[in-house]
N, CA, C and O atoms as a printed pandas DataFrame, in Angstrom:
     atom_number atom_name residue_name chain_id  residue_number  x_coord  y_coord  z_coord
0              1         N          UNK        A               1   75.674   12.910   -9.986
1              2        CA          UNK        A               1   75.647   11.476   -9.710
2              3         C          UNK        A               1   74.815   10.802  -10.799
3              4         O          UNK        A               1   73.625   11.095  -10.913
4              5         N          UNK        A               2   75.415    9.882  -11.629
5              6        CA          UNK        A               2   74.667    8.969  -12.132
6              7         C          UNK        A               2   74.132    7.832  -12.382
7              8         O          UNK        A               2   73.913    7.289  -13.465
8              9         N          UNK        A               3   73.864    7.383  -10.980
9             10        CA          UNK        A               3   73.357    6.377  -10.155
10            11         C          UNK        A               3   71.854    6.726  -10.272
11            12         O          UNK        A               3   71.476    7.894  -10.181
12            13         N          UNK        A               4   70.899    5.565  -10.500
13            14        CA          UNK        A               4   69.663    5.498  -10.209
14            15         C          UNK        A               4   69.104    3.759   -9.234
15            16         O          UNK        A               4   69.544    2.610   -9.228
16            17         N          UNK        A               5   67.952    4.474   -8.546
17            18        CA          UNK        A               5   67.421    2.770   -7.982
18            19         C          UNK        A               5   67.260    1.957   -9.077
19            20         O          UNK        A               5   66.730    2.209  -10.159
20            21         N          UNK        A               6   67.966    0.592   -8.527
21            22        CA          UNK        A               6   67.198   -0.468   -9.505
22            23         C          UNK        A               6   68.507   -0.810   -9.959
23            24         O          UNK        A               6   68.776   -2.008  -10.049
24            25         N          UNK        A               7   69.468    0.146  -10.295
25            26        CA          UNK        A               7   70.625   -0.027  -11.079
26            27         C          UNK        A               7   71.483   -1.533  -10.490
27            28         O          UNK        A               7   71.614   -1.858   -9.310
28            29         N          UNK        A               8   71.987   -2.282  -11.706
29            30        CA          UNK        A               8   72.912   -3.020  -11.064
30            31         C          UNK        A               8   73.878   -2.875  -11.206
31            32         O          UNK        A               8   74.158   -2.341  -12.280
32            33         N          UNK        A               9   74.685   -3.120  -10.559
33            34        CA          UNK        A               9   76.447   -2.663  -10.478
34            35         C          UNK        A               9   77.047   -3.877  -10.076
35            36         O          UNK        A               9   76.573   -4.783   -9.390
36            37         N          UNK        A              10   78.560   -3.724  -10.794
37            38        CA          UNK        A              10   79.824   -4.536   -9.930
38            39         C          UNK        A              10   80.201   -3.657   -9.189
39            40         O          UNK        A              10   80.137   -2.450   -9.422
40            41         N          UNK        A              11   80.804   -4.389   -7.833
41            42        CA          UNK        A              11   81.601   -2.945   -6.752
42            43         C          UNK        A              11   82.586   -4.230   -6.323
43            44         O          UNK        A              11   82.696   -5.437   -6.534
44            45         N          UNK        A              12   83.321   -2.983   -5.465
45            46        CA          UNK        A              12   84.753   -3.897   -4.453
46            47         C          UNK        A              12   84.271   -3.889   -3.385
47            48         O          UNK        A              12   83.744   -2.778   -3.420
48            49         N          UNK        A              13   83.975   -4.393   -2.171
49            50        CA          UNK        A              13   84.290   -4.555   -0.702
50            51         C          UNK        A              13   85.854   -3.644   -0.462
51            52         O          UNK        A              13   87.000   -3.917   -0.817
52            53         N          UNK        A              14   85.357   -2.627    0.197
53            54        CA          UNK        A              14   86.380   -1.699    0.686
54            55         C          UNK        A              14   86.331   -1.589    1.937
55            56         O          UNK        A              14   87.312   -1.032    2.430
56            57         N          UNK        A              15   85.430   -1.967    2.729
57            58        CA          UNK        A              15   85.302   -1.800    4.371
58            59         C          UNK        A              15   84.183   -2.790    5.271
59            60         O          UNK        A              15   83.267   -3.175    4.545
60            61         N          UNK        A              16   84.127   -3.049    6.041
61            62        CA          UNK        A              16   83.337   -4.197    6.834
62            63         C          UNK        A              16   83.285   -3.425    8.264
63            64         O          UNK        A              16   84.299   -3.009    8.825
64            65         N          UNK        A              17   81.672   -3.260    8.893
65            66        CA          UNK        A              17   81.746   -2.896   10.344
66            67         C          UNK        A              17   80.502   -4.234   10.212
67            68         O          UNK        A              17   79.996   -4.913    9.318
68            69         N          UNK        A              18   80.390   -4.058   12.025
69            70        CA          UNK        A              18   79.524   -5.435   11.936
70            71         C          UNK        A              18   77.608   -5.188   11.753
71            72         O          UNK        A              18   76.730   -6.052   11.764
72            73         N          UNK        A              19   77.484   -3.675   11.594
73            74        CA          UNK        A              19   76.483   -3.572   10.576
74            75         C          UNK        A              19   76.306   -3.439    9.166
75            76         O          UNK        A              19   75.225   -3.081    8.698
76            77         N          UNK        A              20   77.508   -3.761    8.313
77            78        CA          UNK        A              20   77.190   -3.906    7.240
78            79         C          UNK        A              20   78.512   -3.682    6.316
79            80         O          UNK        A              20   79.616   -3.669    6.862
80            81         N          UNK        A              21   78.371   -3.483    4.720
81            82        CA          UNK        A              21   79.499   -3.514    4.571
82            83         C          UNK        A              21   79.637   -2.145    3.024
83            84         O          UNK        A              21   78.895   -1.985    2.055
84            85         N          UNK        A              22   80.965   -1.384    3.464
85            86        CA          UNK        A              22   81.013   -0.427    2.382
86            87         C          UNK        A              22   81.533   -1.250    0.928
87            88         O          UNK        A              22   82.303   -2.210    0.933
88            89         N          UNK        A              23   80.929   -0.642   -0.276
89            90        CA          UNK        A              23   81.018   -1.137   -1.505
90            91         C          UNK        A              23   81.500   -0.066   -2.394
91            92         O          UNK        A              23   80.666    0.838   -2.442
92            93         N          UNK        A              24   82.836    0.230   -3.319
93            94        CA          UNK        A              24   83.071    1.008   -3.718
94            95         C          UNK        A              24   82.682    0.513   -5.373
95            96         O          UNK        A              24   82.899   -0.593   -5.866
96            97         N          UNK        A              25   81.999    1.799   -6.078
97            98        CA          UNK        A              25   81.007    1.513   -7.357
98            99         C          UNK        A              25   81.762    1.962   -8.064
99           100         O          UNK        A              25   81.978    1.298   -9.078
100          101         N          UNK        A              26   82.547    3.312   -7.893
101          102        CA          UNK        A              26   83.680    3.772   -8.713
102          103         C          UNK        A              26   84.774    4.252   -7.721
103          104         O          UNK        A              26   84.681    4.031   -6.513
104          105         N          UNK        A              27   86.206    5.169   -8.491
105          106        CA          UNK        A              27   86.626    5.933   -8.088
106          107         C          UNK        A              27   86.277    7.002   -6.818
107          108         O          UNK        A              27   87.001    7.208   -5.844
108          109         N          UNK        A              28   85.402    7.415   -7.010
109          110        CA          UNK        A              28   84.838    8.485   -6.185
110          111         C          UNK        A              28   83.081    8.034   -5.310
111          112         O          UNK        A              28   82.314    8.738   -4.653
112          113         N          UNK        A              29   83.034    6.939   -5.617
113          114        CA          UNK        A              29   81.546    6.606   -5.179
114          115         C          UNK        A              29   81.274    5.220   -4.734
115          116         O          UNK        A              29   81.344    4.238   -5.472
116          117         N          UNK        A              30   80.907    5.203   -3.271
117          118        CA          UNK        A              30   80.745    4.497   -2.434
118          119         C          UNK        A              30   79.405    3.815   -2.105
119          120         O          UNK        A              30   78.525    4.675   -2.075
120          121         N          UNK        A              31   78.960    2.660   -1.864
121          122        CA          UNK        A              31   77.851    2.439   -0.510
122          123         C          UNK        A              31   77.685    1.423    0.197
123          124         O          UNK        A              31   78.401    0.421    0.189
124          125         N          UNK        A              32   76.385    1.683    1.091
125          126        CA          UNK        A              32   76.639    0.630    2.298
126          127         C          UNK        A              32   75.732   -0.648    1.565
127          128         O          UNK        A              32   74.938   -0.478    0.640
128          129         N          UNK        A              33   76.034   -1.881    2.174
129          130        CA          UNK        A              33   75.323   -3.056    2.380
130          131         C          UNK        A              33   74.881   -3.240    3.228
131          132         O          UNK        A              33   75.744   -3.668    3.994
132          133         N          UNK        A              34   73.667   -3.187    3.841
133          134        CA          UNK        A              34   73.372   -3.288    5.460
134          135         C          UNK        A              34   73.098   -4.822    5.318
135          136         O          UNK        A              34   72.496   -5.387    4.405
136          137         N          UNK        A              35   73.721   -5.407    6.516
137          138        CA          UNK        A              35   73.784   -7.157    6.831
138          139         C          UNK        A              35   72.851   -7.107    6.521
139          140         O          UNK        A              35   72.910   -7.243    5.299
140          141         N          UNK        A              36   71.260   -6.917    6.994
141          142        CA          UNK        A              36   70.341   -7.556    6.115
142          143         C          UNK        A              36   70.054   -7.650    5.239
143          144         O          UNK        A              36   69.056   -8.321    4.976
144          145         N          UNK        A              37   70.851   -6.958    4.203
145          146        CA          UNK        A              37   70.642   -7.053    2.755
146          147         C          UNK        A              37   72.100   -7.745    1.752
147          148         O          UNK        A              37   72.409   -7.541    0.578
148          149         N          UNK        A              38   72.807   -8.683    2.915
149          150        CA          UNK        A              38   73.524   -9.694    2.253
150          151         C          UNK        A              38   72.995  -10.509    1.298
151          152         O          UNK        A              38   73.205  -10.555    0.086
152          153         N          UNK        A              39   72.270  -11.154    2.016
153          154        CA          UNK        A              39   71.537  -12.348    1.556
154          155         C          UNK        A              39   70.125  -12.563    2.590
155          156         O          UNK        A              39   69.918  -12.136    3.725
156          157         N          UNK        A              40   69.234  -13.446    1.641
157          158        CA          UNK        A              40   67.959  -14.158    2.579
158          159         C          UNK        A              40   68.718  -14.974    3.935
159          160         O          UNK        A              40   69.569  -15.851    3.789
160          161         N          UNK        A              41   68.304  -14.569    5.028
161          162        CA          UNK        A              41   68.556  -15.646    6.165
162          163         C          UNK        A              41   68.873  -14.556    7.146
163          164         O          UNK        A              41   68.633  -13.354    7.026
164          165         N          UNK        A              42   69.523  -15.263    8.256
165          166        CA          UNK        A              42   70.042  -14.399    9.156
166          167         C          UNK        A              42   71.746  -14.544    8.961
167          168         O          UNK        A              42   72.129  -15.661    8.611
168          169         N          UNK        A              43   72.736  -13.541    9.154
169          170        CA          UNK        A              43   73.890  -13.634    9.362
170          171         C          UNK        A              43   74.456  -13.134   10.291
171          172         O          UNK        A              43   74.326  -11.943   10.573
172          173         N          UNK        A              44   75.094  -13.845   10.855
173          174        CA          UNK        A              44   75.096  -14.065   12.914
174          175         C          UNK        A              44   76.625  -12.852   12.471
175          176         O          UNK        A              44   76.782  -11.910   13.247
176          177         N          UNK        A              45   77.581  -12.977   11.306
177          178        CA          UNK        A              45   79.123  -11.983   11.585
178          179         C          UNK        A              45   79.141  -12.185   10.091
179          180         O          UNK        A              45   78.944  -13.164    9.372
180          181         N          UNK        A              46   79.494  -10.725    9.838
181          182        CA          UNK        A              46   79.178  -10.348    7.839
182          183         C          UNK        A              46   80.396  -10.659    7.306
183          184         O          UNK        A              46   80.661  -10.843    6.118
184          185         N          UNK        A              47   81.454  -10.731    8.684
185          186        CA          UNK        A              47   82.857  -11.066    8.195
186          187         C          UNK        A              47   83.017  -12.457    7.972
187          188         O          UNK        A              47   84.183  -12.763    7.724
188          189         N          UNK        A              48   82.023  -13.601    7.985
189          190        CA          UNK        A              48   82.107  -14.725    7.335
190          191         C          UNK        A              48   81.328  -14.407    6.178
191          192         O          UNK        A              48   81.338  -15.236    5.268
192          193         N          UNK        A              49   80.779  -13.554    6.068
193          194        CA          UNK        A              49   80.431  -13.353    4.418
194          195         C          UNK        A              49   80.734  -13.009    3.466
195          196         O          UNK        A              49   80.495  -13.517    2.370
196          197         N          UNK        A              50   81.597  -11.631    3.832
197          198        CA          UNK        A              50   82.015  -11.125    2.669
198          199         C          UNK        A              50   83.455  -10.785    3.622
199          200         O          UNK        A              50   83.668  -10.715    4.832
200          201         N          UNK        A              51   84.569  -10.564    1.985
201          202        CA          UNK        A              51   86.039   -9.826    2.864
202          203         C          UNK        A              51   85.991   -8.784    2.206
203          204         O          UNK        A              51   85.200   -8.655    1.272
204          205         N          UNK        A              52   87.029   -7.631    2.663
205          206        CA          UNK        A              52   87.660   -6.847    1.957
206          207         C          UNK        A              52   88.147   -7.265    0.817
207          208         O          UNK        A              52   88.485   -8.432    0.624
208          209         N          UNK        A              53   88.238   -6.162   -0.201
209          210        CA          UNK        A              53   88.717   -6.670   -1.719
210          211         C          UNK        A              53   87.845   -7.660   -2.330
211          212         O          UNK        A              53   88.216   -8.166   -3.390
212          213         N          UNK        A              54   86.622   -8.043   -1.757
213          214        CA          UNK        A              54   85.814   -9.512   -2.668
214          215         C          UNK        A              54   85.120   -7.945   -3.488
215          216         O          UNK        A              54   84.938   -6.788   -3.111
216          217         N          UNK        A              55   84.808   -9.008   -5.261
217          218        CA          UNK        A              55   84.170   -8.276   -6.172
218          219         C          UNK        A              55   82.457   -8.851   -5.597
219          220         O          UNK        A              55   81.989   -9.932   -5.241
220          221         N          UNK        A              56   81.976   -7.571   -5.745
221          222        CA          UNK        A              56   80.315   -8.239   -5.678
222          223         C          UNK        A              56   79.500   -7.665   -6.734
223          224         O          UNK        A              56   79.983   -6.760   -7.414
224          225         N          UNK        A              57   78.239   -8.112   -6.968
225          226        CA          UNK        A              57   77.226   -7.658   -7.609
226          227         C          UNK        A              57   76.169   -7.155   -6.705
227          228         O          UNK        A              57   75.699   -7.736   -5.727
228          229         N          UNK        A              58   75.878   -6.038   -7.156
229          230        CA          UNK        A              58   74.829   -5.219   -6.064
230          231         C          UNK        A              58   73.759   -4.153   -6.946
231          232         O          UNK        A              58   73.882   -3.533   -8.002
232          233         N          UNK        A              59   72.769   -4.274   -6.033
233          234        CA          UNK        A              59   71.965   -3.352   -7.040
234          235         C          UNK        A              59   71.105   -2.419   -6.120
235          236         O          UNK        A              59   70.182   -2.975   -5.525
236          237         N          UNK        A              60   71.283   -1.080   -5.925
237          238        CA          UNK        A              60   71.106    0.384   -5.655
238          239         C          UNK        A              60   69.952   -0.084   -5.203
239          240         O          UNK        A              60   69.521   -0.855   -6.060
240          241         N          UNK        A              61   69.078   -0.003   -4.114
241          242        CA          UNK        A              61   67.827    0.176   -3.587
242          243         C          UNK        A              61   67.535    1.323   -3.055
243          244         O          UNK        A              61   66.308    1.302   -2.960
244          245         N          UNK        A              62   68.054    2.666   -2.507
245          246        CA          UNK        A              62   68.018    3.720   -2.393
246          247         C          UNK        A              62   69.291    4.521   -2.467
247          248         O          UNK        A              62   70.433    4.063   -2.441
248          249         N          UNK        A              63   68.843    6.087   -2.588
249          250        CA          UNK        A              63   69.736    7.192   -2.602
250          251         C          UNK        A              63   68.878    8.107   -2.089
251          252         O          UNK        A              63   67.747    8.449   -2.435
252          253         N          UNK        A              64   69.684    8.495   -1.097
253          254        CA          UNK        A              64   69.382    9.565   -0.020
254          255         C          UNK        A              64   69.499   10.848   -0.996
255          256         O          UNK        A              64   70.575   10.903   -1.592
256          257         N          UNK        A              65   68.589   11.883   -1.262
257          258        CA          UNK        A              65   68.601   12.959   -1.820
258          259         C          UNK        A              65   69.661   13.799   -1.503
259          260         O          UNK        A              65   70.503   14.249   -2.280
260          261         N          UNK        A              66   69.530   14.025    0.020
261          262        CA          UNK        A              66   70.192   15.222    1.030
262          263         C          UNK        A              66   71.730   14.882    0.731
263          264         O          UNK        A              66   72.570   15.585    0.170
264          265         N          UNK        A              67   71.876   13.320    1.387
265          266        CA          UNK        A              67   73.000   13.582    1.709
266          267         C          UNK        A              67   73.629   12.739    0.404
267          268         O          UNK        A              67   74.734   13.218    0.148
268          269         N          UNK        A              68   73.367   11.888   -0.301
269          270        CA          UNK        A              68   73.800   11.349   -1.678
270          271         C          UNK        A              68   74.451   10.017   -1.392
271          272         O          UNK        A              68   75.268    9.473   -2.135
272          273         N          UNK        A              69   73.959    9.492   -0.112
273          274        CA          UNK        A              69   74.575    8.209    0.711
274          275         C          UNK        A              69   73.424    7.289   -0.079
275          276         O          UNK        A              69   72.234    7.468   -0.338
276          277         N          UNK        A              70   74.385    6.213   -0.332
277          278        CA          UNK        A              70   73.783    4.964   -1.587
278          279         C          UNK        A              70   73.608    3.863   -0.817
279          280         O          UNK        A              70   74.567    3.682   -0.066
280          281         N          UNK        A              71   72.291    2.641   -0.672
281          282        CA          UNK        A              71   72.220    1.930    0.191
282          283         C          UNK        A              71   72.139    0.523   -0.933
283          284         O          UNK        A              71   71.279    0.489   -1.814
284          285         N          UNK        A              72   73.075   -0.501   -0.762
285          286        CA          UNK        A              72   73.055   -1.158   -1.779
286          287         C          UNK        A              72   72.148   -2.720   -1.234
287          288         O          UNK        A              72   71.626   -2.791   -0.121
288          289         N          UNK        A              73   72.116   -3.667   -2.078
289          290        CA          UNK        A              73   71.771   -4.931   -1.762
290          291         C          UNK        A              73   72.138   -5.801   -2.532
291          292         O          UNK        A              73   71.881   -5.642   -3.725
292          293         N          UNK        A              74   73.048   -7.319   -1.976
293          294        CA          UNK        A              74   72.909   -8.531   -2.718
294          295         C          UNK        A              74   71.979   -9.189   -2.512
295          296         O          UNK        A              74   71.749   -9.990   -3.417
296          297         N          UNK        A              75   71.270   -9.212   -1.640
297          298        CA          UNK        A              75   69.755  -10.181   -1.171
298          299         C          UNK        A              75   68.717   -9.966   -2.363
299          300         O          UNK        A              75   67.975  -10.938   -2.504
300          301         N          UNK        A              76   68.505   -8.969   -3.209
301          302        CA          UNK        A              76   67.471   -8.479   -4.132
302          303         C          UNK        A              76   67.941   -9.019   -5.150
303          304         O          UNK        A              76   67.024   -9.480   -5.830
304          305         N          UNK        A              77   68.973   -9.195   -5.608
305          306        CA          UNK        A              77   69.701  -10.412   -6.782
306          307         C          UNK        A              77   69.848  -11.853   -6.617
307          308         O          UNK        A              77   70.410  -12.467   -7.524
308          309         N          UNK        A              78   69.368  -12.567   -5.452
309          310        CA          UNK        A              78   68.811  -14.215   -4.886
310          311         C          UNK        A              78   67.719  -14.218   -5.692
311          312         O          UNK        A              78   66.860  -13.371   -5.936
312          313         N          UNK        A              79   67.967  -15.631   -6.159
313          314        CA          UNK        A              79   66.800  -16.145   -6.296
314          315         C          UNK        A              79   65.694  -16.274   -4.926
315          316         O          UNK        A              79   65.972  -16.789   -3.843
316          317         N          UNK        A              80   64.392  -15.657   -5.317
317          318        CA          UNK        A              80   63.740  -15.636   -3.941
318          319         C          UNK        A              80   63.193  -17.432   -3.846
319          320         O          UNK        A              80   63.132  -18.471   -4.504
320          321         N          UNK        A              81   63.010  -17.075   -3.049
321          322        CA          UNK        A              81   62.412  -18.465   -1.954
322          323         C          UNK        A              81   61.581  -19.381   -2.534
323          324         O          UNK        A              81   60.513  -18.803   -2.737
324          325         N          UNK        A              82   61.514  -20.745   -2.981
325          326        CA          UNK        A              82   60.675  -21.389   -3.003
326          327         C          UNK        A              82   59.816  -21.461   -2.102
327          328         O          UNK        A              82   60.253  -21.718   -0.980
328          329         N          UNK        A              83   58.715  -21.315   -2.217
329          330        CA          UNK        A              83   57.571  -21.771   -1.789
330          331         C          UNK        A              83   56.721  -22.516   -2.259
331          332         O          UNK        A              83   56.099  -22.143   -3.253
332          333         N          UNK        A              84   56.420  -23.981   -1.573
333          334        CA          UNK        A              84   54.964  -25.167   -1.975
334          335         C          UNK        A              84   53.810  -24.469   -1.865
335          336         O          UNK        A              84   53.367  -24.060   -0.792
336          337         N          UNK        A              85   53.127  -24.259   -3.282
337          338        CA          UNK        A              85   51.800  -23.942   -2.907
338          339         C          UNK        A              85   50.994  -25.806   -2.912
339          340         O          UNK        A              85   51.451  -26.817   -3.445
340          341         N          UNK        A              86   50.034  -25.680   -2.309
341          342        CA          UNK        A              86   49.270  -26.687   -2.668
342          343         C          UNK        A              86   48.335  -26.661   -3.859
343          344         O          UNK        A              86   47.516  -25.783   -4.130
344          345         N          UNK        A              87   48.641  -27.956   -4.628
345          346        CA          UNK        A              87   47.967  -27.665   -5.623
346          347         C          UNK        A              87   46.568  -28.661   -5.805
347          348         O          UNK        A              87   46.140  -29.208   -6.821
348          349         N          UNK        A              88   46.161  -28.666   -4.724
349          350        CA          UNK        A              88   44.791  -29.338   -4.318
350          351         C          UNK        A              88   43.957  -28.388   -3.331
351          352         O          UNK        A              88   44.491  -28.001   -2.291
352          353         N          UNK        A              89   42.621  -28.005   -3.665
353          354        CA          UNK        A              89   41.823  -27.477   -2.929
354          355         C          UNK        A              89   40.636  -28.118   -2.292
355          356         O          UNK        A              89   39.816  -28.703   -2.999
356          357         N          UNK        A              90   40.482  -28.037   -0.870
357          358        CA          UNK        A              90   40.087  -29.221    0.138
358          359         C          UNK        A              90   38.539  -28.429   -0.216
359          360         O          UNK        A              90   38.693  -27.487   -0.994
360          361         N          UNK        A              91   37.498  -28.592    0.100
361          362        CA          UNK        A              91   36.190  -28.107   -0.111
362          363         C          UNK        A              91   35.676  -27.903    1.759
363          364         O          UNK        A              91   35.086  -27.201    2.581
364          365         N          UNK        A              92   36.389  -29.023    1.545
365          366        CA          UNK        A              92   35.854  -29.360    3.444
366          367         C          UNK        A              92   35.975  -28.392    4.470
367          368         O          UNK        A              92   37.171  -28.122    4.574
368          369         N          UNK        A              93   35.256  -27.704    5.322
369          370        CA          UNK        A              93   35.230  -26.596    6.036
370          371         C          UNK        A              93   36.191  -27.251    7.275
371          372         O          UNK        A              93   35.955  -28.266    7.931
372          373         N          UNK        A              94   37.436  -26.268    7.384
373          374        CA          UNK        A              94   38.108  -26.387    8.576
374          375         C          UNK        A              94   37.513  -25.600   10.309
375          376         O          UNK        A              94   37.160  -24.421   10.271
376          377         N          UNK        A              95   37.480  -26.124   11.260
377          378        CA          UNK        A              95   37.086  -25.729   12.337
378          379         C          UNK        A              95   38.058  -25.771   12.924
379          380         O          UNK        A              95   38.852  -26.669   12.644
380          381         N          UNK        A              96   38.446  -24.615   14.191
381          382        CA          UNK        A              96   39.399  -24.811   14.854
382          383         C          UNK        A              96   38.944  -24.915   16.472
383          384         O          UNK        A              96   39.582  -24.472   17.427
384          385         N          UNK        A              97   37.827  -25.534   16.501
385          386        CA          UNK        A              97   37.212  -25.509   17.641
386          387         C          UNK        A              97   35.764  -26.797   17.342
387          388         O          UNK        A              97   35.079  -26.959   16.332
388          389         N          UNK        A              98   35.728  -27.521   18.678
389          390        CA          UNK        A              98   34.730  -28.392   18.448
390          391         C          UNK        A              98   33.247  -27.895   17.936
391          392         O          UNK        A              98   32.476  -27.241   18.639
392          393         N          UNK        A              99   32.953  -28.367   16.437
393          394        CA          UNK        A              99   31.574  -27.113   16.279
394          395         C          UNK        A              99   30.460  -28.213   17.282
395          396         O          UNK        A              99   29.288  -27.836   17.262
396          397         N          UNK        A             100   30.698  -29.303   17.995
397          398        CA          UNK        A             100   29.573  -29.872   18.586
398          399         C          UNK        A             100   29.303  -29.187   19.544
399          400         O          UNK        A             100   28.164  -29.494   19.895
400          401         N          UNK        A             101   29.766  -28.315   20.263
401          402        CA          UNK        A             101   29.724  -27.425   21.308
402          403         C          UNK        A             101   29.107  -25.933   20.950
403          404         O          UNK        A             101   29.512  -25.033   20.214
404          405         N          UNK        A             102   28.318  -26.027   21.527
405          406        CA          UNK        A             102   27.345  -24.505   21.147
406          407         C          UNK        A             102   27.466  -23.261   21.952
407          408         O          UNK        A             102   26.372  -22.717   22.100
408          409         N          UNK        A             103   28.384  -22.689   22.474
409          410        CA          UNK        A             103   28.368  -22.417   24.045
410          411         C          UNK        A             103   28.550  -20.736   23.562
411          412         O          UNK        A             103   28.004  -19.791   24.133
412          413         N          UNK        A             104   29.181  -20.672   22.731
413          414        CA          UNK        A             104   29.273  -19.468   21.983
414          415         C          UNK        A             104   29.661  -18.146   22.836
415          416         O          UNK        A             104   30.866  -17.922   22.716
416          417         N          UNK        A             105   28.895  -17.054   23.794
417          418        CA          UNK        A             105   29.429  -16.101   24.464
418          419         C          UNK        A             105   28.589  -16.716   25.607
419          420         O          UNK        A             105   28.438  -15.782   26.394
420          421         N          UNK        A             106   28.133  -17.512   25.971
421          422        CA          UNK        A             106   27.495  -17.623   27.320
422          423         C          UNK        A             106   28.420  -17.681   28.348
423          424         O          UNK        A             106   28.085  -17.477   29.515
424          425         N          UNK        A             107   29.691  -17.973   27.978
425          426        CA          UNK        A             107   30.335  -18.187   29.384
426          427         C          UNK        A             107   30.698  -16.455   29.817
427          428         O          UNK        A             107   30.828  -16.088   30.985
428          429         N          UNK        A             108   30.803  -15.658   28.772
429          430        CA          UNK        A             108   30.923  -14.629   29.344
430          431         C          UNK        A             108   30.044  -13.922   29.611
431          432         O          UNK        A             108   30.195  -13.234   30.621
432          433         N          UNK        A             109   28.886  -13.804   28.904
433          434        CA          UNK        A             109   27.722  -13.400   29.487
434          435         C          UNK        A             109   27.235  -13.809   31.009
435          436         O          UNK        A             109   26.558  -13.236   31.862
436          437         N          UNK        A             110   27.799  -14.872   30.943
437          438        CA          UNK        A             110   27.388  -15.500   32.730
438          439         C          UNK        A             110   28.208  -14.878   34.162
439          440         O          UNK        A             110   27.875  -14.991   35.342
440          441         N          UNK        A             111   29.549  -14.098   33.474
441          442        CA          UNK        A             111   30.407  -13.708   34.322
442          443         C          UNK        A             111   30.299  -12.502   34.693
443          444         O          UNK        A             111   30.254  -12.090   35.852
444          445         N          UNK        A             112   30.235  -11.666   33.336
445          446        CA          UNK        A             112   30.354   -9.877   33.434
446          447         C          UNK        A             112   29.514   -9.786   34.662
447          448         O          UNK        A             112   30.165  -10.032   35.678
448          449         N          UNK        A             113   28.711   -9.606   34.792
449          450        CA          UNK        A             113   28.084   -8.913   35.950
450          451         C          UNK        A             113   29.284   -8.788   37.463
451          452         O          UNK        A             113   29.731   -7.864   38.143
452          453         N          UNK        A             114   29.433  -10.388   37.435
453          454        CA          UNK        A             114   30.314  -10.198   38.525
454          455         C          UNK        A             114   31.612   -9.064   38.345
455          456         O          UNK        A             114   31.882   -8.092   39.051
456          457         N          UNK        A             115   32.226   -9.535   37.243
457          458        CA          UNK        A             115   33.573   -8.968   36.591
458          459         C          UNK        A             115   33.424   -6.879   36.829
459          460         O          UNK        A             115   34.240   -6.177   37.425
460          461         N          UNK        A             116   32.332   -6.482   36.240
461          462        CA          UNK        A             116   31.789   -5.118   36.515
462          463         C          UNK        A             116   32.002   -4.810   37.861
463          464         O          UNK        A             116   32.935   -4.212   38.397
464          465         N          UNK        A             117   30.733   -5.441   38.440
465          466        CA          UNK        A             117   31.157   -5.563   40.264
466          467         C          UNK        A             117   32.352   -5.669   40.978
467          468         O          UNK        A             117   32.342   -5.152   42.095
468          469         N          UNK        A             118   33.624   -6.343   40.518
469          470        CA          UNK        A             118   34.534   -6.327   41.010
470          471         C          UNK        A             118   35.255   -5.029   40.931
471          472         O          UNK        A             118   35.696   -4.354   41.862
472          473         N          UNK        A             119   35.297   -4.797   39.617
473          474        CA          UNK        A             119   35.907   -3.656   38.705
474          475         C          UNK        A             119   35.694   -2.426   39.700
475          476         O          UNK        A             119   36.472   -1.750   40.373
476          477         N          UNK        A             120   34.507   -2.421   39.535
477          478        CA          UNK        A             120   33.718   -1.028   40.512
478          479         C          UNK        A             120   34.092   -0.972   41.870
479          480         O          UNK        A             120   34.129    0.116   42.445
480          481         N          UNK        A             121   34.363   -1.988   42.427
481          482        CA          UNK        A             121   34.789   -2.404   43.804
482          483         C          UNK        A             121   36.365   -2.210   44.150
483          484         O          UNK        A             121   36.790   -1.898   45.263
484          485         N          UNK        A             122   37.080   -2.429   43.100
485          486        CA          UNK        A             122   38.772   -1.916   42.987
486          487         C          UNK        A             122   38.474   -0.535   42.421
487          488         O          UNK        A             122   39.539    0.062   42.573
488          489         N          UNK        A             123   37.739    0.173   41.938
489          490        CA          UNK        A             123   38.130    1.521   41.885
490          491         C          UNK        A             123   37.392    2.457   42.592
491          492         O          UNK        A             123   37.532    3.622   42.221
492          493         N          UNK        A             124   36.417    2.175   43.797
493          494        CA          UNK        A             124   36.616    2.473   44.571
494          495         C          UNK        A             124   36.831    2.217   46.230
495          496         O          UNK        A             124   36.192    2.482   47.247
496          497         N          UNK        A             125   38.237    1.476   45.871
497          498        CA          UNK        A             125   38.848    1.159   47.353
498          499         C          UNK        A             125   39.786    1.839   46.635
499          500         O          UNK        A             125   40.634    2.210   47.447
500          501         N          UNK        A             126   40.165    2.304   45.205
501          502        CA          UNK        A             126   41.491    2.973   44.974
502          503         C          UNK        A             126   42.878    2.020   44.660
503          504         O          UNK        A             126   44.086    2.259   44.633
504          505         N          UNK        A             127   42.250    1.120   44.494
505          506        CA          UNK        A             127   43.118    0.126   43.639
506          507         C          UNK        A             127   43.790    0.190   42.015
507          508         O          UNK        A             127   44.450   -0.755   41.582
């Protein structure tokens, strides 16, 4: 076999189940597309994605040693995702809780005792 990861290839769409789809690379050499590696997003039926006989571009993300089964991907050839970074940095300390309130573990410190007591009290009535 002279297939390696990373490789990119043209293939045919030769088969469609609704986990994914077979890609033939040559004559004699096959692999899968697993739906999640169509594309970025979710795809609810792969048969609105791709048909039989469509040419694709795909590029090898694994090969099974043992058995020599090739797992391909068009999602790794997308342009990935924009993402906004912000390009302003706030100095200002965010709180996600009123810091005017000081209360810190007292409310549980005020409880355990009871909470223990109960505890001890359901295991032994066998609760």
């Amino acid at each position: 076999m002279n297939y390696r990861i990373g490789m990119v290839l043209d293939g045919k769409v030769t088969g469609i189940q609704p986990y994914g789809a077979f890609v033939a690379l040559d004559d004699k050499t096959q692999g899968l597309i697993h739906i999640s590696e169509c594309r970025h997003g979710f795809i609810d039926d792969i048969r609105s994605y791709l048909k039989v006989g469509q040419r694709v571009k795909v590029m090898i993300i694994d090969i099974d040693e043992y058995t020599q089964k090739i797992s391909l991907s068009m999602r790794c050839l997308e342009k990935p995702f924009d993402f906004e970074v912000p390009t302003t940095h706030s100095s200002h300390k965010k709180y996600w809780t009123n810091r005017h309130v000081h209360e810190g573990f007292a409310p549980i410190a005020s409880r355990i005792d009871g909470w223990v007591k109960s505890a001890l009290e359901d295991i032994a009535e066998g609760k």
